[in-house]
C-alpha positions as CSV (number, residue, x, y, z in Angstrom):
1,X,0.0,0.0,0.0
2,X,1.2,3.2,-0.8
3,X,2.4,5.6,2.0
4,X,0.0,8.9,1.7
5,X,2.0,12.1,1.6
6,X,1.1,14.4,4.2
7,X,-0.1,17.4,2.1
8,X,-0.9,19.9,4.9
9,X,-0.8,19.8,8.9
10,X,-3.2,21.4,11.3
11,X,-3.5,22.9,14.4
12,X,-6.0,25.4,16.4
13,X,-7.7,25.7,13.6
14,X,-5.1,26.9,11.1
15,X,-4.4,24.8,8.1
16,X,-0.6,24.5,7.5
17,X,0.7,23.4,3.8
18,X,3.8,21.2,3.6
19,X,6.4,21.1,0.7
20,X,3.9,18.6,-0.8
21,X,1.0,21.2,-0.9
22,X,0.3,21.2,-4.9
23,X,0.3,24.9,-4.0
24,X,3.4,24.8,-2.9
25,X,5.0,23.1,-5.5
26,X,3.5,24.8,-7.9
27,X,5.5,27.9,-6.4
28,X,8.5,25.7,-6.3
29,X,8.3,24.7,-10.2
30,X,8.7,28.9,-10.3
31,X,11.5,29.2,-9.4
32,X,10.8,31.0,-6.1
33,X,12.9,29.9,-3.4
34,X,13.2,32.2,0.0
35,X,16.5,33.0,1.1
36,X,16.3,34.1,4.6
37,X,14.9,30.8,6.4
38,X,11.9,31.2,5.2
39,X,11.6,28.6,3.2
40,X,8.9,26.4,5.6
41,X,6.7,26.6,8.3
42,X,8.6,27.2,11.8
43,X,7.4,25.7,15.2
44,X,7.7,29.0,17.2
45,X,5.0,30.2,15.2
46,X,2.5,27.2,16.8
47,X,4.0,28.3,20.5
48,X,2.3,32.3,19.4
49,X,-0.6,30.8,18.2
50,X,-1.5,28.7,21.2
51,X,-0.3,31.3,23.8
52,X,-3.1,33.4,22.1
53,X,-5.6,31.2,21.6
54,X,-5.4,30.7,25.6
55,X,-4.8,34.1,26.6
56,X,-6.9,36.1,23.5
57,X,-5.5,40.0,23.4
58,X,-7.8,42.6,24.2
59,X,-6.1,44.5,21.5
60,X,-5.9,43.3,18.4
61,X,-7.7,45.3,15.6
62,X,-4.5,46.0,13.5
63,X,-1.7,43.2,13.9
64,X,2.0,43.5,12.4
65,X,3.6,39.9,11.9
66,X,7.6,40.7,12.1
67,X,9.7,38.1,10.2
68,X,6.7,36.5,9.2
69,X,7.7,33.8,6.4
70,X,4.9,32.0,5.3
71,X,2.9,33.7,8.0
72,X,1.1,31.4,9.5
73,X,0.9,33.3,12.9
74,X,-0.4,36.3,11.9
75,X,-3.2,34.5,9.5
76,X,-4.3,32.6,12.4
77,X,-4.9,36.3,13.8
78,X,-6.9,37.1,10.9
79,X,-9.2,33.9,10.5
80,X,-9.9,34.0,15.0
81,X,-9.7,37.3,15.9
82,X,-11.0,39.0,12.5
83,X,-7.7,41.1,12.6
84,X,-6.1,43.5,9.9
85,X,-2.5,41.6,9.5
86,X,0.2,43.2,7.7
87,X,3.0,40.7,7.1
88,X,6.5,41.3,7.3
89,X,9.9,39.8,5.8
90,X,13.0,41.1,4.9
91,X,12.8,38.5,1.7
92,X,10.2,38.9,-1.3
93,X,10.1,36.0,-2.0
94,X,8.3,34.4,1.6
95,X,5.1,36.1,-0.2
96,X,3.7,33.8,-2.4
97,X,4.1,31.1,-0.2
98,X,2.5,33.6,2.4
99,X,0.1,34.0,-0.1
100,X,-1.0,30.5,-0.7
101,X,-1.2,29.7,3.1
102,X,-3.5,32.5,3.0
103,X,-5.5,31.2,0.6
104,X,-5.7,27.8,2.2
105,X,-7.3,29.5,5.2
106,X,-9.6,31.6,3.6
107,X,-8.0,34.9,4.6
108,X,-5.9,37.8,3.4
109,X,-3.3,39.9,4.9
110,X,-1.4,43.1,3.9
111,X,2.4,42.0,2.2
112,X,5.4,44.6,3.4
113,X,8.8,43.8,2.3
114,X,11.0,45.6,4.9
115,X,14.0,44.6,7.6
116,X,13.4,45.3,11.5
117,X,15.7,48.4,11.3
118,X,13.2,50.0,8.6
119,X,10.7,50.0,10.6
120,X,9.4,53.3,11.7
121,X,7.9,54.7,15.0
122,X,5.3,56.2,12.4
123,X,4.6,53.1,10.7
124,X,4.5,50.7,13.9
125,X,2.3,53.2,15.9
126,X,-0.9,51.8,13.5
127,X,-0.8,48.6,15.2
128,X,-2.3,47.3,18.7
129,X,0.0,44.1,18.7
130,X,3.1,43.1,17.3
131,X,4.4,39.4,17.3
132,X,7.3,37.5,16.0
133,X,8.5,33.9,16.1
134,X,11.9,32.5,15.2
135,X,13.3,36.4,14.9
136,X,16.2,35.8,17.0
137,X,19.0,33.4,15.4
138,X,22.1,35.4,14.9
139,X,23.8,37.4,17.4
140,X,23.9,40.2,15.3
141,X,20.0,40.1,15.4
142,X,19.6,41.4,19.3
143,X,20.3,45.0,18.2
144,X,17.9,45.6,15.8
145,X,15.4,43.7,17.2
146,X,15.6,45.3,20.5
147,X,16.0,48.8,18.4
148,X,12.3,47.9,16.2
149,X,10.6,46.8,20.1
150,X,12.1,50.1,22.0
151,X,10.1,52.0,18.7
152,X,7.2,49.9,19.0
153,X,6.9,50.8,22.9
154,X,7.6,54.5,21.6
155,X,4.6,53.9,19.2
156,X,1.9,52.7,21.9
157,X,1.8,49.2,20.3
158,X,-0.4,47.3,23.1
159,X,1.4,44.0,22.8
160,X,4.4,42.4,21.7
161,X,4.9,39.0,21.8
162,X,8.3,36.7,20.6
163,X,8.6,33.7,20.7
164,X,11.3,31.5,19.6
165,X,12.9,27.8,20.6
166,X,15.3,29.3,23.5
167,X,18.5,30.7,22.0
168,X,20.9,32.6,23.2
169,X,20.0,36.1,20.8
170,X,16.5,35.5,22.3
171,X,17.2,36.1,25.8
172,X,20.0,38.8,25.4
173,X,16.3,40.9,24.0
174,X,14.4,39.5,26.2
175,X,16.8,40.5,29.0
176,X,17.2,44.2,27.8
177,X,13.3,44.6,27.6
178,X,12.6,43.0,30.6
179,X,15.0,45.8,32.2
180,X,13.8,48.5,30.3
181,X,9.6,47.1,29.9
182,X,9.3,45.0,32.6
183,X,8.4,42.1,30.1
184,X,8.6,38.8,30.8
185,X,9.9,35.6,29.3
186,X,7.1,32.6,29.4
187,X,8.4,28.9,28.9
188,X,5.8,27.4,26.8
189,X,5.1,23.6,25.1
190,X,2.1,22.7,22.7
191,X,0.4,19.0,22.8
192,X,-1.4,17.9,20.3
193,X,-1.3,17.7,16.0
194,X,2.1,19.6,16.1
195,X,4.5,19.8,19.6
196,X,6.8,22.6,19.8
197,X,8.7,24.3,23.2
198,X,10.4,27.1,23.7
199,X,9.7,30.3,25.1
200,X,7.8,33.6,24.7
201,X,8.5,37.2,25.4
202,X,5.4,39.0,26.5
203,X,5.8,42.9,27.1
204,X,2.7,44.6,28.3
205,X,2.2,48.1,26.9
206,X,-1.1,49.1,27.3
């Protein structure tokens, strides 16, 4: 009998496309092949989405997805919360696999190609909640990272949240905004379709 390939994976209610998706292929036979790790689905993104689906954000109107890749965090906001996404990557070509996720879950969500550092105080302060997952893994990350969540402080974003699977650039930011934000680093696991651990970085801003 012939092993079935695994076309898509879910969880909470968010349909997640493999490399098998015929969507995804199809993208593949393009060509288009992200540079900048983004070229799957990452496991901190399931540790954002279950964090929120247990504590749900009393602000979250207008949601900016930081390093997004295919996105799947930030669409989950869209399709539970009825959220305004914009989804951000440093790499063009994260969106049409973005793009196709999107699709698969019935939702859209606003495409910005831009690096943290771009960022502005002007542009971040239209959003109630900012998350991330998997933002911090090079050393030479923790500066601009910290830099784009001292503007979004600056900007009255409600919420920021960062997860990632506990490395070292993680908690060198999460250290320097617990000091300056009081924010606070959350071990977290998922059970269930897909099992990831690792930790979040919750700063309170509201």
């Amino acid at each position: 009998m012939a092993k079935q390939i695994r076309t898509e994976r879910r969880f909470r209610g968010a349909r997640m496309p493999t490399g098998s998706h015929p969507a995804i292929r199809r993208i593949k036979r393009q060509g288009i092949e992200p540079s900048i790790h983004g070229n799957k689905l990452w496991k901190s993104s399931c540790l954002l989405i279950d964090y929120l689906k247990k504590n749900p954000p009393e602000h979250c109107q207008s949601v900016i997805d930081v390093g997004c890749g295919w996105g799947i965090a930030g669409i989950w906001c869209a399709k539970n919360f009825g959220a305004a996404v914009t989804s951000v990557d440093a790499d063009p070509d994260v969106f049409p696999f973005l793009q196709a996720t999107a699709d698969i879950n019935g939702v859209e969500t606003q495409h910005l190609v831009s690096r943290f550092e771009k960022l502005t105080t002007k542009q971040l302060s239209q959003y109630d909640m900012l998350i991330a997952a998997d933002i911090c893994f090079w050393d030479e990350l923790v500066k601009p990272v910290t830099n784009m969540v001292n503007r979004a402080v600056k900007a009255g974003v409600k919420q920021i949240l960062i997860a990632d699977p506990e490395r070292a650039p993680f908690f060198e930011v999460a250290e320097r905004c617990a000091d300056k934000y009081c924010a606070e680093v959350v071990e977290w696991s998922t059970r269930g379709t897909i099992e990831a651990s690792g930790a979040i970085m919750v700063l309170e801003n509201a």
